[in-house]
C-alpha positions as a printed NumPy array, in Angstrom:
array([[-37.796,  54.652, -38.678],
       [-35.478,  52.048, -39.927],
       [-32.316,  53.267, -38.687],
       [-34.806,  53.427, -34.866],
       [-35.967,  49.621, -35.81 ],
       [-32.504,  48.376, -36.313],
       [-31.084,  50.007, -33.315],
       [-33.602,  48.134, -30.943],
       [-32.549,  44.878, -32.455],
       [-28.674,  45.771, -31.555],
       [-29.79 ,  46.493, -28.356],
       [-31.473,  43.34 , -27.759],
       [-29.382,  40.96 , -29.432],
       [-26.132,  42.691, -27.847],
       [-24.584,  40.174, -25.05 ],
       [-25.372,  41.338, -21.706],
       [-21.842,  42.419, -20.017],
       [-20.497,  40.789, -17.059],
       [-18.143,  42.754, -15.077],
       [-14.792,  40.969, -15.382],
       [-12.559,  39.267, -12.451],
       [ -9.701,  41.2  , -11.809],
       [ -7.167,  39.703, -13.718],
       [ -4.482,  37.261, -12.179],
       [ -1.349,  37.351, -12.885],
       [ -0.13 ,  33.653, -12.85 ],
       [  3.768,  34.435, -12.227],
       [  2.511,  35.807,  -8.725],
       [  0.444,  33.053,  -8.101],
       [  0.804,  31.602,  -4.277],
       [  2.249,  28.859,  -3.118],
       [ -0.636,  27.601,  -1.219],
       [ -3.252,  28.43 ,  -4.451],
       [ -0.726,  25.943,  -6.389],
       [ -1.19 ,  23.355,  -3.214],
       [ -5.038,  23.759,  -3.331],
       [ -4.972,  23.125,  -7.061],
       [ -2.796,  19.867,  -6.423],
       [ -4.85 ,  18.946,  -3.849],
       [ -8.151,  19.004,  -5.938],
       [ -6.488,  16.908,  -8.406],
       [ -6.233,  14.521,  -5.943],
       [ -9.787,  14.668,  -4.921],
       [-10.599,  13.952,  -8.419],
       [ -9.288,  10.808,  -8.982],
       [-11.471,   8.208, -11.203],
       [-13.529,  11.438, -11.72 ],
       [-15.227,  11.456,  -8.494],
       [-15.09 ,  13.39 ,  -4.76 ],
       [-17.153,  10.929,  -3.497],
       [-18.861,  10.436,  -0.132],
       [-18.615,   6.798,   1.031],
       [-22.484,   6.186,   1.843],
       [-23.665,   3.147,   3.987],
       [-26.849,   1.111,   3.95 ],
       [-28.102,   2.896,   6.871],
       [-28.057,   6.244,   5.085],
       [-25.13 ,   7.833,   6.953],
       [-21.887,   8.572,   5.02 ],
       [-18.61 ,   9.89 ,   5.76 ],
       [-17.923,  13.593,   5.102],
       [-15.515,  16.095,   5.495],
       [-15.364,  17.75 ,   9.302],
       [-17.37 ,  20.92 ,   9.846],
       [-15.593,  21.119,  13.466],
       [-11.951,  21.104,  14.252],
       [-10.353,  20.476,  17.418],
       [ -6.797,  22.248,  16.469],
       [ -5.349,  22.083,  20.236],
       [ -3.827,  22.952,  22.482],
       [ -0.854,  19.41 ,  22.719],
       [ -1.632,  18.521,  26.326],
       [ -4.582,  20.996,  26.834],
       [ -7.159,  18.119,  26.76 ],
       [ -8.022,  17.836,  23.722],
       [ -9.235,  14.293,  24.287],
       [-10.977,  14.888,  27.449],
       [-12.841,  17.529,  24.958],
       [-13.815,  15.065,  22.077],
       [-14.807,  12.119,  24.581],
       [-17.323,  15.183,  26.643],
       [-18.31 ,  16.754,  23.153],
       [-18.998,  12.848,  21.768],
       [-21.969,  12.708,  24.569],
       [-24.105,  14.608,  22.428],
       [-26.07 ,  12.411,  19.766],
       [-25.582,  15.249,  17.089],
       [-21.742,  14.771,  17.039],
       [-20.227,  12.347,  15.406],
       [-16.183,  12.291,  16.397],
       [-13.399,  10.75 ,  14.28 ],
       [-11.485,   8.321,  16.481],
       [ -7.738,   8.787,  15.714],
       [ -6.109,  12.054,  15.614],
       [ -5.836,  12.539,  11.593],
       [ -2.798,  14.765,  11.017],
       [ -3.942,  16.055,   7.733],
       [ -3.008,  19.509,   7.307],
       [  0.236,  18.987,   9.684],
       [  1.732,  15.679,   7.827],
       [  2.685,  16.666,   4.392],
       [  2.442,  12.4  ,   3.605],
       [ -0.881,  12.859,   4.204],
       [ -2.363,  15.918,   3.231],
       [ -0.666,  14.915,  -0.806],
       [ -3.265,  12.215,  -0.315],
       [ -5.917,  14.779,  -0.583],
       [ -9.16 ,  15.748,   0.386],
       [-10.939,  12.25 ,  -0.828],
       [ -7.838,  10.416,   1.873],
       [ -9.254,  12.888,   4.63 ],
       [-13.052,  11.877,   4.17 ],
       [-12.21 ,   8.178,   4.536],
       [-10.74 ,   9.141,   7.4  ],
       [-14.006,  10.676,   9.269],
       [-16.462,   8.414,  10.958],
       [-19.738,   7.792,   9.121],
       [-22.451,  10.65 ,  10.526],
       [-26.087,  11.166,   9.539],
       [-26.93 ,  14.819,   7.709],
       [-28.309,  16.211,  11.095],
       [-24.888,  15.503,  12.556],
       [-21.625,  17.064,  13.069],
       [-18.654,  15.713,  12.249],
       [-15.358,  16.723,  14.153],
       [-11.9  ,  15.931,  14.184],
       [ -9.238,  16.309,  16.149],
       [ -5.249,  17.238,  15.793],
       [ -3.144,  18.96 ,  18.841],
       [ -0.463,  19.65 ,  16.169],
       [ -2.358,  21.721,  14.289],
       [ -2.542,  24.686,  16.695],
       [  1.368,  25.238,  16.3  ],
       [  1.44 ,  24.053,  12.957],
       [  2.371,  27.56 ,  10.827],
       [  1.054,  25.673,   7.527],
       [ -2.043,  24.701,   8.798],
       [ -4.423,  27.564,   9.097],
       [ -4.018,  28.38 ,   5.712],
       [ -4.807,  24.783,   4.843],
       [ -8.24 ,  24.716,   6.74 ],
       [ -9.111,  27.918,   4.935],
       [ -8.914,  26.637,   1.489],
       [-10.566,  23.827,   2.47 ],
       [-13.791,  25.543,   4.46 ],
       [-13.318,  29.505,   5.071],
       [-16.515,  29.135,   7.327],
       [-15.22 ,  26.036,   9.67 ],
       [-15.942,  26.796,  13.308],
       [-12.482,  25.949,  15.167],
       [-12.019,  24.516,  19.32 ],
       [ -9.095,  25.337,  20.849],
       [ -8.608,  24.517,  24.609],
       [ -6.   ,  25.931,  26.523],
       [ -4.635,  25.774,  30.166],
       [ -1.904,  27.191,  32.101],
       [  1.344,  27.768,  30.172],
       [  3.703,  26.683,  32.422],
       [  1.239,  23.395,  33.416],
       [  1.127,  22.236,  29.807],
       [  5.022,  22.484,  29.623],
       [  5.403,  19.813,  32.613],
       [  2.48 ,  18.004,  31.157],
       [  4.15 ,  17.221,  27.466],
       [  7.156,  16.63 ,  29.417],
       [  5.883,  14.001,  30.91 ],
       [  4.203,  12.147,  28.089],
       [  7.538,  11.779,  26.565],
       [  8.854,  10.756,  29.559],
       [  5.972,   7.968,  30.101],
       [  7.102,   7.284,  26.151],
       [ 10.311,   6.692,  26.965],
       [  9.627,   4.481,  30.163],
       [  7.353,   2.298,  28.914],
       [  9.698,   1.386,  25.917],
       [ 12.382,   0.729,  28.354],
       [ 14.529,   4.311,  27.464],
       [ 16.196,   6.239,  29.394],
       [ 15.413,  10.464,  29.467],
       [ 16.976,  13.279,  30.759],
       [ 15.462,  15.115,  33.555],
       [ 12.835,  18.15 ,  33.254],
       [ 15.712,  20.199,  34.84 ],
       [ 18.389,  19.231,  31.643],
       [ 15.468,  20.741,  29.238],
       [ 14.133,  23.542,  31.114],
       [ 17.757,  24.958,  31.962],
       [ 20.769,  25.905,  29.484],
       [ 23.768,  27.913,  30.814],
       [ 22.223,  28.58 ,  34.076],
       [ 19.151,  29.995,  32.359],
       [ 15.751,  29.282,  31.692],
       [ 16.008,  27.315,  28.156],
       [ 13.586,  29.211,  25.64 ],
       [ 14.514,  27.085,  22.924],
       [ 12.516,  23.817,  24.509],
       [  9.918,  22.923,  22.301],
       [  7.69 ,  22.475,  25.079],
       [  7.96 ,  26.142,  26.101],
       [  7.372,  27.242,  22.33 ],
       [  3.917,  25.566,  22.151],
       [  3.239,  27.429,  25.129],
       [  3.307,  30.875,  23.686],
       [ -0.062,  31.173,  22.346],
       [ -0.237,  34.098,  21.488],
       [  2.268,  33.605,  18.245],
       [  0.327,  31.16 ,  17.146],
       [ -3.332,  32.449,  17.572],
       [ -2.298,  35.531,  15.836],
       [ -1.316,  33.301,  12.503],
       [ -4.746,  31.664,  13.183],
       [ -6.756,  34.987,  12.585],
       [ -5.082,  35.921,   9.495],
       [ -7.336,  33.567,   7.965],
       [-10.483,  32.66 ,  10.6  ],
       [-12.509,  35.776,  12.62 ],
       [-11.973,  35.282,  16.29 ],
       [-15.867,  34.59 ,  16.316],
       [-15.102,  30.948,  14.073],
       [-12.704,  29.838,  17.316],
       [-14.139,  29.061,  20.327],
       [-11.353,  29.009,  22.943],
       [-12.27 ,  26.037,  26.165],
       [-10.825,  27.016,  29.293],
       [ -8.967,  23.645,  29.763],
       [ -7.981,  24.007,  33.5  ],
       [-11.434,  24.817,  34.268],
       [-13.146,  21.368,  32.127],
       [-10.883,  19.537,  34.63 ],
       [-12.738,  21.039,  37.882],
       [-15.832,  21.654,  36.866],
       [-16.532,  20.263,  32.628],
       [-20.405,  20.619,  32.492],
       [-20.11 ,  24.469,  32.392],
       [-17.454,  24.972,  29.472],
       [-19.605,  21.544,  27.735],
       [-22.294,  24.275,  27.613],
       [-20.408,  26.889,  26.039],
       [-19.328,  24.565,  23.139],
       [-22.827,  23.845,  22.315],
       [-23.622,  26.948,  22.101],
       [-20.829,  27.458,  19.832],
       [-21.868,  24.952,  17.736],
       [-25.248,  25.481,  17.656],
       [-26.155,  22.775,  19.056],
       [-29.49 ,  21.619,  21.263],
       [-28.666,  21.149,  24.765],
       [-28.004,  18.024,  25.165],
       [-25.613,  17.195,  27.705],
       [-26.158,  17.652,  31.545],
       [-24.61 ,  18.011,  34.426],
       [-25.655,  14.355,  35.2  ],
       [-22.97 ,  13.114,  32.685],
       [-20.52 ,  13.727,  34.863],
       [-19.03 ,  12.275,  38.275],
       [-15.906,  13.036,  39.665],
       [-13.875,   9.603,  40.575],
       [-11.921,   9.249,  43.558],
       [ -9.702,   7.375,  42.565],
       [ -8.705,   8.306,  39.394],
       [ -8.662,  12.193,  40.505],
       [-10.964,  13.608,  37.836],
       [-14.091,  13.65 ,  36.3  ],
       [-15.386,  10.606,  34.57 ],
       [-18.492,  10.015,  31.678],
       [-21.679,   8.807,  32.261],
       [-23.475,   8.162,  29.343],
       [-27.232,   6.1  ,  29.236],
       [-26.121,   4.57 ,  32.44 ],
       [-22.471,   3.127,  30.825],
       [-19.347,   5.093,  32.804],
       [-16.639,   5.747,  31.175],
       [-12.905,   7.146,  32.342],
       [-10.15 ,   8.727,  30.252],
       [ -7.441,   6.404,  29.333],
       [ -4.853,   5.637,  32.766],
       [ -2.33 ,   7.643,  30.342],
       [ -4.242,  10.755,  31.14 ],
       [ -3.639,  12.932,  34.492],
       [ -0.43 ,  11.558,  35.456],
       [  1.568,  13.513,  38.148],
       [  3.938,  15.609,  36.987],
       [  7.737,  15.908,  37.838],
       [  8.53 ,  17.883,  40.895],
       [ 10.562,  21.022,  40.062],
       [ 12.291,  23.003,  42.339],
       [ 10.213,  26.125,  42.801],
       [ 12.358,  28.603,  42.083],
       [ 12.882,  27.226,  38.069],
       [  8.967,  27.206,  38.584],
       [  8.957,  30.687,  39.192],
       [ 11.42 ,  31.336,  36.289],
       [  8.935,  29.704,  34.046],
       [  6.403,  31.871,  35.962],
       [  7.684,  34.54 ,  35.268],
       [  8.91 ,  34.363,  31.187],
       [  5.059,  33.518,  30.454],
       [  3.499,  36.75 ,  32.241],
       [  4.213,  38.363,  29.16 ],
       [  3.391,  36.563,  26.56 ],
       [  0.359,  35.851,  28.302],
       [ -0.928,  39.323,  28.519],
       [ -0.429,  39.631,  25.112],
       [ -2.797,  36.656,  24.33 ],
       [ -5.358,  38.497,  26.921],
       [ -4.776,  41.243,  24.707],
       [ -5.472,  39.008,  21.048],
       [ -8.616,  37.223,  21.993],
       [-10.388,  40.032,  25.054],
       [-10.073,  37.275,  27.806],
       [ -8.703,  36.99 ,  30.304],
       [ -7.927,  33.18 ,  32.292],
       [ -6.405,  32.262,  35.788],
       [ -2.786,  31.156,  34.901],
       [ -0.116,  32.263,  36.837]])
C-alpha cells in the first residue's frame, strides 16, 4: 500500500513533458535568421517597439498591405484609387525598406515612423515598385508578417519597357542632360539588347516565382494595370475584395479627362488628377524593333500565365 501511495505522488509531482523543438544547429544558421535577429535589436532600442500614438487615438503602425510593383505599372495610380476608401490609410512616399539596405539596418521601429497615422479599423499600406524585382525582399516581408496580403499590378511587358524609358529620359531633360536614344538601349550588335534593365523588370515571371517561395499565390493579388487605365472602377472592386474591405468606392469616383487622356479622382466633390509626370507619350520606335521586343516576351509571358492561372491581353 505504501509502495502504491508513493507511486501516485511521483506521478503527480513528476513535470509534465513538453515535446522538444527540433534542435538547431547554430553553424547552419541562415543568413536572413541572423538579419531578422539584427533587425529586432534595432526595434528594441531604449527597450521599447513602440507605436507613436496621437491625441486623436490613431497611431502609426506597421503596413498590413504592400504595394510591391510593378516600376511603371501604376503603382501610384493604384494607391491614389485604393486611398478613396476611408478604411485605408496610405503612406505618402515610397519607403524603400526592404530594398535599401541604409534603411532597412534602421529597423522595424525606422519603418513605423515612416507609415501615416491610421485608426485600428484601418489599413495601412505602403508602397515600393522596387520591391517586386528586389531578390532580397520577399524574404524580408516574410520575417516581418508571413500573413501580409501583397498588390502587384502589372501591364504589358513591352509597354512598361518604353514607359521606364521614358521617366529617365524626362529625368534627364528636366535636369538639363543629355540621353541616348531608346534605340542605343534596346539594340546591341544588331540585336535585341537583353541585358537592358528595363527589359529584365519585365520578365515577371522570374521574379513572381521568388515571390511564392515565401507568400501563397492567394496573399498576392495581381491588378491588371492596362485595364485600371481604361476602365479603374472594375479592378478597384477586385482589390476590396482582396482586402476585405466594405465597398466603398463607386463608379462615381471616377471621370475620364479629356485633356489629360485618363481617368481622374473624384472624391466628396474635390477632383483630383495624377501628377503631369504621369501618362507621358512614349518614344516612337520603329515597328519592327517593336516586334522584336514582341516577340522575346511571348515566352516568358506564357510562362507567367502558366505561374499565377491567368491569363492578360499583352501582346
Amino acid at each position: 500500500m505504501a509502495a502504491f501511495l508513493l507511486g501516485a505522488v511521483f506521478l503527480i509531482v513528476q513535470p509534465q513533458i513538453v515535446p522538444s523543438r527540433p534542435a538547431i544547429n547554430s553553424n547552419a544558421e541562415t543568413s536572413s535568421q541572423s538579419v531578422q535577429r539584427e533587425l529586432l535589436k534595432k526595434t528594441s532600442q531604449k527597450n521599447d517597439f513602440k507605436e507613436n500614438i496621437h491625441s486623436n487615438g490613431s497611431c502609426q503602425q506597421l503596413p498590413q498591405t504592400i504595394i510591391i510593383g510593378v516600376r511603371k505599372g501604376g503603382t501610384r495610380a493604384l494607391l491614389e484609387m485604393l486611398s478613396l476608401h476611408p478604411d485605408i490609410a496610405a503612406a505618402e512616399s515610397e519607403v524603400h525598406f526592404f530594398d535599401w539596405e541604409d534603411h532597412y539596418r534602421n529597423g522595424l521601429q525606422w519603418y513605423i515612423n515612416q507609415m501615416p497615422f491610421s485608426y485600428s479599423h484601418q489599413i495601412t499600406v505602403e508602397k515600393t515598385p522596387a520591391y517586386f524585382t528586389s531578390p532580397k525582399v520577399p524574404e524580408r516581408v516574410y520575417n516581418m508578417n508571413q500573413s501580409m496580403r501583397l498588390l502587384l499590378i502589372l501591364r504589358d511587358p513591352s509597354e512598361r519597357v518604353l514607359s521606364d524609358y521614358t521617366q529617365v529620359f524626362y529625368n534627364h531633360m528636366q535636369k538639363h542632360k543629355p540621353y541616348p536614344s531608346i534605340e542605343q538601349f534596346l539594340i546591341k550588335d544588331g540585336e535585341l539588347n537583353v541585358d537592358y534593365k528595363a527589359i529584365n523588370r519585365s520578365l515577371y515571371y522570374i521574379h513572381m516565382q521568388n515571390w511564392l517561395k515565401y507568400f501563397p499565390l492567394d496573399h498576392i493579388h495581381i491588378v491588371d494595370g492596362d485595364k485600371l487605365i481604361k476602365d479603374p472602377f472594375p479592378e478597384i472592386e477586385k482589390v476590396e475584395r482582396f482586402l476585405k474591405l466594405s465597398p466603398q468606392i463607386n463608379a462615381s469616383n471616377f471621370y475620364f479627362n479629356k485633356t489629360k487622356g485618363f481617368y481622374c479622382l473624384r472624391d466628396s466633390g474635390r477632383e483630383r488628377c495624377l501628377h503631369e509626370s504621369k501618362g507621358r507619350a512614349h518614344p516612337q520606335v520603329d515597328t519592327r524593333l517593336l516586334e522584336k521586343l514582341h516577340e522575346y516576351f511571348h515566352e516568358p509571358n506564357k510562362k507567367f500565365f502558366e505561374l499565377v492561372g491567368r491569363t492578360f491581353d499583352w501582346h
